[in-house]
C-alpha positions as YAML, in Angstrom:
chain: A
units: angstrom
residues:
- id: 1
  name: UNK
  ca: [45.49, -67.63, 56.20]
- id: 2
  name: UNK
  ca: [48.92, -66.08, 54.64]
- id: 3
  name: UNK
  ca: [46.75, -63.82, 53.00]
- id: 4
  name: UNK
  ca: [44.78, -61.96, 55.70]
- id: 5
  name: UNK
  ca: [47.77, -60.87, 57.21]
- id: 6
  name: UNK
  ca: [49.45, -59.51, 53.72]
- id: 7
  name: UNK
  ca: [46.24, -58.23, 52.14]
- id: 8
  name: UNK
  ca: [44.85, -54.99, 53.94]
- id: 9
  name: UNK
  ca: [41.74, -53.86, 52.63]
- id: 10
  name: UNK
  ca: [41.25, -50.17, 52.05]
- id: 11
  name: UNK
  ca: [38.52, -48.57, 53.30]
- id: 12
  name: UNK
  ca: [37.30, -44.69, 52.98]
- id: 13
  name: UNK
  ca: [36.17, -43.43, 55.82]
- id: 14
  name: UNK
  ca: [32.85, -41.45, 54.74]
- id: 15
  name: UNK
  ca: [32.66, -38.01, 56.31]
- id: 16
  name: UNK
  ca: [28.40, -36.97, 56.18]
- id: 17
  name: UNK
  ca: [27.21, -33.74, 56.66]
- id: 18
  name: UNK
  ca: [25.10, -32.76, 59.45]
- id: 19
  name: UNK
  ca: [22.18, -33.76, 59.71]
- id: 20
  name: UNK
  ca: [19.46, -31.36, 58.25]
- id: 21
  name: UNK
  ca: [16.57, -32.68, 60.37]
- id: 22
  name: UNK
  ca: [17.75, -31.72, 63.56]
- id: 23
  name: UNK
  ca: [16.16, -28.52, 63.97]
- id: 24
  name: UNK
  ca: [13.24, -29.31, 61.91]
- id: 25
  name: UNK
  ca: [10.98, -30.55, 64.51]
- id: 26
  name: UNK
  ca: [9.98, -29.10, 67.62]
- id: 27
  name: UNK
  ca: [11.25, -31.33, 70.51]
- id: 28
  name: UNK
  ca: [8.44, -32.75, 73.03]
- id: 29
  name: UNK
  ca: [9.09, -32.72, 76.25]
- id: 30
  name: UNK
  ca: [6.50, -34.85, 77.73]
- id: 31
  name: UNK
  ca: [3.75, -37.07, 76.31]
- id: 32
  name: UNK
  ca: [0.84, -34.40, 77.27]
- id: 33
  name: UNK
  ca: [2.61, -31.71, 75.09]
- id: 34
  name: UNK
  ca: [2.72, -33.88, 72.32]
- id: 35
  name: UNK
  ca: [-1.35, -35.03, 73.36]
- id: 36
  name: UNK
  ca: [-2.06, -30.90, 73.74]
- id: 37
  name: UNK
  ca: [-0.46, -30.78, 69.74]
- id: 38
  name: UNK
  ca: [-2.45, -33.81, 68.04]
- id: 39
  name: UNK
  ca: [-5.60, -32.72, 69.77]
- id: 40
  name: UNK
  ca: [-5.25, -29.28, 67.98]
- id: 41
  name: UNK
  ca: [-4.62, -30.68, 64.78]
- id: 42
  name: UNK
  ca: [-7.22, -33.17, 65.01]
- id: 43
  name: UNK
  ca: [-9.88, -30.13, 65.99]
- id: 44
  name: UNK
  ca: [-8.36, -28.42, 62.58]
- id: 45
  name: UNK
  ca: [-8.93, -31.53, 60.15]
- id: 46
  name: UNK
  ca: [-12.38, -31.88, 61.91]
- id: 47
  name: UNK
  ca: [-13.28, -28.42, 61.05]
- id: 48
  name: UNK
  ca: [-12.03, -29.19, 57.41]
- id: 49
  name: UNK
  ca: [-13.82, -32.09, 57.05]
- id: 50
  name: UNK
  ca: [-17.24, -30.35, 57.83]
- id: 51
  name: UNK
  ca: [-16.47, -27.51, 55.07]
- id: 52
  name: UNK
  ca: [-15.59, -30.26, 52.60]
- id: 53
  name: UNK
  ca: [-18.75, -32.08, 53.87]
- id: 54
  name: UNK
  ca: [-21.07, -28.84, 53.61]
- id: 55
  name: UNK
  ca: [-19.76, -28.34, 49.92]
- id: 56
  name: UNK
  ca: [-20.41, -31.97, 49.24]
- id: 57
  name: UNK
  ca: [-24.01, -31.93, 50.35]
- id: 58
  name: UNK
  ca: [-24.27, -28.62, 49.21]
- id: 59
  name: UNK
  ca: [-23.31, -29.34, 45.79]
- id: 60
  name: UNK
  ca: [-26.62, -31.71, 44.74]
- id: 61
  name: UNK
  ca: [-27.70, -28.66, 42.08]
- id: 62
  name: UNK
  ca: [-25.76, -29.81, 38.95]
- id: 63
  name: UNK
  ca: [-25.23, -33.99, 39.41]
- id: 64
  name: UNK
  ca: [-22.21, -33.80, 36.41]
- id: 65
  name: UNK
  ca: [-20.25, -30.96, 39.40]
- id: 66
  name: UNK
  ca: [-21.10, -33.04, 42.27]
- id: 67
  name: UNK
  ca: [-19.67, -35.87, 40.69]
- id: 68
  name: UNK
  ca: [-16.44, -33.63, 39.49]
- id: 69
  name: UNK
  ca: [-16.19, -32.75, 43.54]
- id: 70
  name: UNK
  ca: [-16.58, -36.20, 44.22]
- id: 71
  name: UNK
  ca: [-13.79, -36.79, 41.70]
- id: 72
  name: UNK
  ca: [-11.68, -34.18, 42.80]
- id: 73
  name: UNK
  ca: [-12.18, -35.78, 46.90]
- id: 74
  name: UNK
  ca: [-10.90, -38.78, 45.09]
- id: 75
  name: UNK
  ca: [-8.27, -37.90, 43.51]
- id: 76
  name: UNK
  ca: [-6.80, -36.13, 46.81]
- id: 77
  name: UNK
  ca: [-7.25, -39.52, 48.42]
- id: 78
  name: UNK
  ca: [-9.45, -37.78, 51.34]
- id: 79
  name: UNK
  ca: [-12.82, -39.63, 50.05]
- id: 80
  name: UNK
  ca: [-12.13, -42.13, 52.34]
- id: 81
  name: UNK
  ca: [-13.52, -39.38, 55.05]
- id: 82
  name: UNK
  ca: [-17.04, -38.53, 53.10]
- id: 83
  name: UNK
  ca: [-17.89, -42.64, 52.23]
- id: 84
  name: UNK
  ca: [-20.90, -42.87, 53.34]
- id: 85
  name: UNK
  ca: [-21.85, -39.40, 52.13]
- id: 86
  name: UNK
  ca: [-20.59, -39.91, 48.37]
- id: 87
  name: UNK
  ca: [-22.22, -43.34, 48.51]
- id: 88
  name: UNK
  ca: [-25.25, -41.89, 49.33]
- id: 89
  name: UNK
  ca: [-25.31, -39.49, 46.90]
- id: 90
  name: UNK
  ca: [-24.14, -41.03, 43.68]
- id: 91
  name: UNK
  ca: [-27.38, -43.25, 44.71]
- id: 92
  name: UNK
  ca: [-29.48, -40.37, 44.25]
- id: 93
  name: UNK
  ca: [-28.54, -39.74, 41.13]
- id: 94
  name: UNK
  ca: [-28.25, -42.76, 39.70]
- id: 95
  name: UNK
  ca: [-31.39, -43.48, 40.34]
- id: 96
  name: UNK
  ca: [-33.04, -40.10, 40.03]
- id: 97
  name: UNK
  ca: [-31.08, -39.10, 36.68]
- id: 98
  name: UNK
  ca: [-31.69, -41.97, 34.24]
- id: 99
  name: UNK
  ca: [-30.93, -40.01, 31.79]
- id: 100
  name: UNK
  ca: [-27.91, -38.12, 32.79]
- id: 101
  name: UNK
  ca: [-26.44, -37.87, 29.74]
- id: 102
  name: UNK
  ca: [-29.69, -37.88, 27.28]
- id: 103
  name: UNK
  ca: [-28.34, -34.55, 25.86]
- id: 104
  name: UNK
  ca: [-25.31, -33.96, 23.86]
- id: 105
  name: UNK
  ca: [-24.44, -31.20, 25.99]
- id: 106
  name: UNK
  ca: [-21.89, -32.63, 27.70]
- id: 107
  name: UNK
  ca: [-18.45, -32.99, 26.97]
- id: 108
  name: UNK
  ca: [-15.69, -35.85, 27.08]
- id: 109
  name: UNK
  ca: [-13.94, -34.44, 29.65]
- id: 110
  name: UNK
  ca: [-17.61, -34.65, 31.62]
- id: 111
  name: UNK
  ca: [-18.48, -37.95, 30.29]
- id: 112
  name: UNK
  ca: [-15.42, -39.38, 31.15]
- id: 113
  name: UNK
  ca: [-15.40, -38.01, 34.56]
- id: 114
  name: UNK
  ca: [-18.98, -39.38, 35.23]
- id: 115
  name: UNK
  ca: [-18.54, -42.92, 33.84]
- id: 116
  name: UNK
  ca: [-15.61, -43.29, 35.56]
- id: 117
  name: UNK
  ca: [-16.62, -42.38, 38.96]
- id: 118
  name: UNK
  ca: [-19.75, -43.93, 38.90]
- id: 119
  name: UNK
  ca: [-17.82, -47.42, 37.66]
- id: 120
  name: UNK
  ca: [-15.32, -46.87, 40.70]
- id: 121
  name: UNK
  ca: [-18.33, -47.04, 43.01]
- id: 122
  name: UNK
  ca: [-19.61, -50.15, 41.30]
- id: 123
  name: UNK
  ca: [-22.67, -48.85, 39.47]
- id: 124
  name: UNK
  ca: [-23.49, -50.64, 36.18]
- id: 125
  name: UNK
  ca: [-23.44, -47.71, 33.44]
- id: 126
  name: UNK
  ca: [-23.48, -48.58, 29.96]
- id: 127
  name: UNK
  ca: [-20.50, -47.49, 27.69]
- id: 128
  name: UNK
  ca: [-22.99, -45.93, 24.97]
- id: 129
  name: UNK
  ca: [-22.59, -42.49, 26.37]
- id: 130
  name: UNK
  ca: [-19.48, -42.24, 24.71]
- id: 131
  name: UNK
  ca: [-21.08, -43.36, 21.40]
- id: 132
  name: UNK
  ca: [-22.18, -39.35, 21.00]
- id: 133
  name: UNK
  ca: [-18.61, -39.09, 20.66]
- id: 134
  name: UNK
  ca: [-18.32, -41.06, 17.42]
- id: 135
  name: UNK
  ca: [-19.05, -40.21, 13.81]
- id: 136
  name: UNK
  ca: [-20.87, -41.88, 11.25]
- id: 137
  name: UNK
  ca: [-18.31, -44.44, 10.21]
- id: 138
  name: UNK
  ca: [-18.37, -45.78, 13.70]
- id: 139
  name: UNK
  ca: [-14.77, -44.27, 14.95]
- id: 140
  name: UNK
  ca: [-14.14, -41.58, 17.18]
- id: 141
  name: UNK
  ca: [-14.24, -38.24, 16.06]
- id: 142
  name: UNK
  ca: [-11.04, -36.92, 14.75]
- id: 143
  name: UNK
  ca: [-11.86, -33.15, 16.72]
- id: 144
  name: UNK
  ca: [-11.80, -34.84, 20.02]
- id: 145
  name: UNK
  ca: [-7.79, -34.96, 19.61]
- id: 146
  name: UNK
  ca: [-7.42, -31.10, 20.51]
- id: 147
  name: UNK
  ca: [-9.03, -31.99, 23.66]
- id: 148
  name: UNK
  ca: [-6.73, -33.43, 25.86]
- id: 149
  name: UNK
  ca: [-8.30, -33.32, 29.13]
- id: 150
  name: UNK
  ca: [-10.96, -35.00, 27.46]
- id: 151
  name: UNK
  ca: [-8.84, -37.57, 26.09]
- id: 152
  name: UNK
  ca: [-7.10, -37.57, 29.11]
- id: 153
  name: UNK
  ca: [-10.57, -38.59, 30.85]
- id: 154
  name: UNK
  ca: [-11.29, -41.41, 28.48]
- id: 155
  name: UNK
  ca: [-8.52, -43.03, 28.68]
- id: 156
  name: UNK
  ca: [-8.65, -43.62, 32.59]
- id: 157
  name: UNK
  ca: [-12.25, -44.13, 31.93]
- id: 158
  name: UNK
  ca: [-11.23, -46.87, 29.24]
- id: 159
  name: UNK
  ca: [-9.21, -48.82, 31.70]
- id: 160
  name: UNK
  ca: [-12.69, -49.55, 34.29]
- id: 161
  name: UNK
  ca: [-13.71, -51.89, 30.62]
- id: 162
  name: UNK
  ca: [-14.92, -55.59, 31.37]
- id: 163
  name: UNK
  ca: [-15.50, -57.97, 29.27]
- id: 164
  name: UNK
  ca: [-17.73, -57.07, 26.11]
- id: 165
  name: UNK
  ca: [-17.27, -53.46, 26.18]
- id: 166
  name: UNK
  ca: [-15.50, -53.25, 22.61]
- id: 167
  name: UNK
  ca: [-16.36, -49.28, 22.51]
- id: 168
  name: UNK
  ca: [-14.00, -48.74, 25.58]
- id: 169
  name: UNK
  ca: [-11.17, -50.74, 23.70]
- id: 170
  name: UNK
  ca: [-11.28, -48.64, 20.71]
- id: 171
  name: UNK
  ca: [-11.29, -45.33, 23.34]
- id: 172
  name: UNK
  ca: [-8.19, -46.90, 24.58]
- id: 173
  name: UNK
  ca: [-6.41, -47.31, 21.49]
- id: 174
  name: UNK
  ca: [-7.92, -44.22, 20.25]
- id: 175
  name: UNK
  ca: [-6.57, -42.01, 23.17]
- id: 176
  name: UNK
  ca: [-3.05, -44.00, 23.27]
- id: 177
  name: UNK
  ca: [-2.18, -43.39, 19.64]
- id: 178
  name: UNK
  ca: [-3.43, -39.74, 19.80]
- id: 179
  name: UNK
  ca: [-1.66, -38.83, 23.38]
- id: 180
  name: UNK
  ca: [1.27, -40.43, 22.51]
- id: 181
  name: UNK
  ca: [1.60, -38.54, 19.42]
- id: 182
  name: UNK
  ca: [1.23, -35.74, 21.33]
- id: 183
  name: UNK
  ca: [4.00, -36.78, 23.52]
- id: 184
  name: UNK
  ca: [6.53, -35.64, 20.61]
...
């Protein structure tokens, strides 16, 4: 008790500047201006939607671009908006193109892209396209580690493995050892 009344505590008294988000949005006055304002924006996004919609469907030419676009939609986290669409049409092509990747005119970066985005959606595509990517001795070729957007590619398209799929562990540990060296 003796030593509440002989201890004092100090305490600074914190001095904050103004607040810097004051000014930064409009003030409503009344629930119909700020209706009058989300209706406007919500007539923009629509309008965006059906551009990004037109280029989607528009895009069925080259399968390996549509499925970059469809990558691209994913990777701004607006594919939510085009589902159906992108469900749709990665249907089309898996079934239509068999042999997407019967060529080796595609590249890793491609490949990557494709296996990956086709594995997101929950189609069953076999691992051996990457084997083009592989020399005679069974490893990956020692070129691929100039390209890094390739590498880049595999790796994400590494980590959609399951069990069994002992090519896409030695991508991963191919394309961690050679990106991290190129960390340095």
């Amino acid at each position: 008790m003796q030593c509440k009344e002989e201890c004092q505590v100090f305490r600074p008294i914190a001095t904050f500047s103004q607040n810097i988000w004051r000014y930064q949005f409009p003030p409503f006055s009344s629930a119909d201006e700020l209706s009058q304002v989300f209706d406007s924006l919500t007539q923009e996004t629509a309008h965006l939607k059906e551009k990004v919609k037109d280029i989607l469907m528009g895009s069925t030419a080259d399968p390996i671009e549509n499925v970059k676009f469809i990558d691209t939609l994913l990777r701004l986290g607006i594919s939510y908006h085009f589902e159906d669409d992108i469900k749709n049409q990665l249907e089309t092509f898996f079934t239509s193109h068999h042999n997407l990747f019967s060529g080796n005119h595609h590249d890793l970066n491609s490949t990557s892209i494709v296996f990956r985005v086709f594995k997101q959606y929950g189609f069953k595509m076999s691992c051996d396209v990457f084997n083009k990517f592989k020399n005679t001795d069974g490893k990956f070729k020692e070129t691929l580690i100039d390209d890094v957007r390739g590498m880049l590619s595999l790796y994400e398209a590494a980590y959609l493995r399951v069990h069994g799929e002992d090519l896409l562990e030695e991508a991963l540990a191919f394309t961690t050892e050679h990106l991290k060296s190129l960390e340095n």
